[in-house]
Residue, then its C-alpha position, 0 to 999 in steps of 0.5 A: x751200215x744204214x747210218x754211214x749211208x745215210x751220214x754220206x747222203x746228208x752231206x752230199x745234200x748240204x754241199x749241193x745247198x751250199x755251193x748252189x748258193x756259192x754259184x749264185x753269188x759270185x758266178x750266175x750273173x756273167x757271161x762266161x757261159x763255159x766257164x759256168x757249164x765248168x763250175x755247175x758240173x764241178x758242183x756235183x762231182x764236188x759234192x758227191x766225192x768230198x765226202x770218201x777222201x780219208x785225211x784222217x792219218x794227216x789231220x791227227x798229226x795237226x795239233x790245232x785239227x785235233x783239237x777241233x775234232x775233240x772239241x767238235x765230238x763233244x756236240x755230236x749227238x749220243x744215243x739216250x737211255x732212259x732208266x725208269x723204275x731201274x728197268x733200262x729202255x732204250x731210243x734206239x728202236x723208235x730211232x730204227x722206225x724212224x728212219x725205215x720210213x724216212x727210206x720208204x718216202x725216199x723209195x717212194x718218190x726216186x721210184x716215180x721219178x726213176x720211172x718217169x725219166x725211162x718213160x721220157x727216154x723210150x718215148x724219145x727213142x721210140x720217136x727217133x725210130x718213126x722220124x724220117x731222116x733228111x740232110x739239110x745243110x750237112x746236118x743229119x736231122x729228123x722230121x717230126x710226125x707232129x706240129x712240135x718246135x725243134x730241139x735236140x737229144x744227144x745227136x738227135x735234132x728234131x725239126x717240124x716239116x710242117x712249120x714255115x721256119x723261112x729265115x729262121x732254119x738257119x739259126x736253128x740248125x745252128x743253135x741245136x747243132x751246139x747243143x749236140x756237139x758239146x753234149x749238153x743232153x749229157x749235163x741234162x741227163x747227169x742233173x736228171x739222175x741226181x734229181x732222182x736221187x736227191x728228189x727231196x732237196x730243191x736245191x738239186x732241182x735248181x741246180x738242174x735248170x741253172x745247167x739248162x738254162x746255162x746251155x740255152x745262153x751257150x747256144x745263143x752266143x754261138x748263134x751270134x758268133x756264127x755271124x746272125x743278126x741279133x735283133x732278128x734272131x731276138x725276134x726268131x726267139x719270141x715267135x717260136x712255139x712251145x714245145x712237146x711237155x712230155x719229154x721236155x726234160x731231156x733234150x735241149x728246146x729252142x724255145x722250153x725255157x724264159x726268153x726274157x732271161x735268153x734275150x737279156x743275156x744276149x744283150x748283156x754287156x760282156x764281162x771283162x777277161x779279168x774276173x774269170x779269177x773268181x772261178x779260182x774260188x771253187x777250189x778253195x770251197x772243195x778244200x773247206x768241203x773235204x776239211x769240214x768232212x774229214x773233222x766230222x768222219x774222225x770225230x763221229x770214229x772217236x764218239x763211236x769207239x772211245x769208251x772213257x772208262x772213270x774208276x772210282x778214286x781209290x781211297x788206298x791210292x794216295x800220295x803221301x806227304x814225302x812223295x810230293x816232289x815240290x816243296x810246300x811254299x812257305x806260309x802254306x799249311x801242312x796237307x793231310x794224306x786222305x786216310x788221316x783226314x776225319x771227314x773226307x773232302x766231297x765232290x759236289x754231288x757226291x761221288x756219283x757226280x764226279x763220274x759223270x763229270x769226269x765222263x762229260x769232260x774228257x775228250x779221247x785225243x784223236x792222235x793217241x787214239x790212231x795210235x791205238x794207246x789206251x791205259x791208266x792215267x794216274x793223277x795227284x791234287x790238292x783240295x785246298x780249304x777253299x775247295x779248289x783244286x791245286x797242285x795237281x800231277x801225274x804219278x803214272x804217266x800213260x801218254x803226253x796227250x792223255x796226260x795233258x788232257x787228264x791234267x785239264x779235267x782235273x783243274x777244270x773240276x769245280x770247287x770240292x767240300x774241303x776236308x776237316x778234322x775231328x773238331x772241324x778244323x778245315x785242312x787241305x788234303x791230298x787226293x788222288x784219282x786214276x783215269x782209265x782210256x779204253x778203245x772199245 
């Protein structure tokens, strides 16, 4: 269980890397300022739902996915054994060590961070409890007990009595009021918690101050859609105080984040209606995400089920010259059945070697294994006197995809030793090998 889970976390970390980088690229330097919010959420429902979709019963029915997932599995990496003295000693317990500590490093920091996002939360709480209620200008806020700049947390916006805003309460009001009435502190706490899950991954971490930043530029544009003055709401900006730290990570501040950004988006041309196509390109990259997930899932089933059972060639299993059903082009010298050969025809290596080369080699066809098709696949050929391999057919036939794949490691086979008789004269032989697919 533990494999699967830490397989899903891998993978819902390398989407967060790649779409954040996707995000700066084509989208970060526009101003479609909801759009973006759209597309910064998008990337984590992305990133942490590509990998449970199960496509697997169609993508076995494409031949050029099937091959890819063969292919693909072969590079999977495969638990090592080694064999000194014949004694048999297996990786897999330093493998298990090492991921028990990787899970209490992991436990270690989303415990800290758990703890510090509920420390935030209850101070915030507890604040909002000692704060007097005032109305002003038909917005419900709190008065802070301290000299603090103002911010908002859901529908809590929180003002300092004690500073002399003036003019400035206005813009104020209504910066945090779009903050409460587009839920931003939800976007806020949603990249908190994958924060604290992800802690490990930067990218997570950047992905959280693109979306607060993202909501500072929505709040801006609201202000000078409202009416205000940009210049004098520029200079509102650079005269706001810093806020309290402490719980700056939840709730939205007028003031937390780099005012250069703020203040050069507010005076950034806006970006022409046309180039909001772009923002079609996410959904192509959720394809490509839920694609790549699927040949990996089904390739990582084939290495954990298929067991590619290679019997030895049985000497006694052989075709004779009358069951060959093509007729021996002209010029050809005569092919000896194996037991009328003095000195039989060699694998290089032995017979050893052609075992780990016929396991090496074969790949379980993904669709034949969705079916549940297994068997022996019995496959005639001809080792000529150069060594190569010719002529070679199926004499027991199992399933087309089997048989295609058992006749492609066959021909892929390197040159043999050739066959000779008693006084050395080389002949070509007929040989023949069973291949046996079994589903574990």
């Amino acid at each position: 269980m533990i494999i699967p889970v830490l397989i899903y976390f891998l993978k819902v970390n390398l989407a967060l890397a790649l779409l954040y980088v996707c995000y700066r690229l084509l989208f970060r330097e526009d101003t479609f300022f909801r759009l973006r919010r759209g597309v910064l959420l998008s990337i984590y429902l992305i990133a942490f739902l590509y990998p449970l979709p199960d496509l697997s019963g169609w993508l076995a029915g494409q031949t050029s996915v099937a091959d890819i997932v063969s292919y693909y599995s072969v590079l999977l990496p495969k638990e090592t054994v080694t064999m000194p003295n014949h004694e048999i000693t297996s990786t897999t317990g330093w493998k298990e060590t090492g991921l028990t500590v990787m899970q209490l490093i992991w436990l270690a920091g989303t415990s800290i961070l758990l703890f510090r996002c509920l420390a935030e939360l209850f101070t915030v709480c507890r604040l909002y409890k000692k704060c007097r209620k005032i109305t002003l200008n038909g917005i419900r806020i709190c008065l802070l007990p301290k000299d603090e700049s103002s911010y908002s947390f859901f529908k809590w916006i929180f003002i300092s009595p004690s500073q002399d805003y003036g003019e400035k309460l206005d813009d104020i009001l209504v910066h945090e009021r779009t903050h409460v009435c587009q839920w931003h502190s939800a976007d806020i706490l949603l990249s908190e918690i994958v924060c604290i899950i992800c802690w490990i991954n930067p990218f997570a971490w950047w992905l959280k101050k693109e979306i607060s930043i993202n909501h500072e530029f929505i709040a801006d544009e609201q202000v000078m859609l409202s009416g205000f003055n940009k210049k004098e709401y520029q200079y509102h900006l650079i005269g706001m105080e810093q806020p309290n730290m402490a719980i700056a990570n939840l709730y939205n501040n007028f003031s937390v984040l780099p005012l250069k950004k703020r203040i050069t988006m507010l005076n950034k041309k806006r970006t022409n209606s046309v180039r909001k196509v772009k923002y079609l390109a996410l959904i192509p990259m959720a394809a490509g995400l839920l694609l790549l997930n699927n040949i990996d899932a089904m390739a990582r089933v084939l290495n954990e089920k298929v067991t590619d059972v290679i019997q030895l060639p049985a000497l006694e299993t052989v075709v004779s010259e009358t069951e060959i059903a093509d007729p021996l082009p002209p010029g050809k010298d005569k092919i000896y059945d194996l037991d009328k050969c003095d000195i039989k025809p060699e694998f290089p290596g032995g017979e050893g070697a052609l075992l780990q080369f016929l396991a090496k080699s074969i790949k379980y066809p993904v669709e034949a294994q969705r079916l549940g098709k297994q068997g022996t696949v019995n496959i005639s050929f001809v080792i000529e006197k150069d060594g190569m391999i010719t002529n070679a057919k199926i004499v027991q036939s199992l399933y087309p995809s089997l048989d295609k794949e058992a006749l492609r490691v066959i021909n892929s086979m390197p040159k043999w030793t050739p066959g000779k008789l008693k006084d050395g004269t080389v002949v070509r032989v007929q040989y023949a090998v069973p291949l046996t697919y079994r589903l574990q």
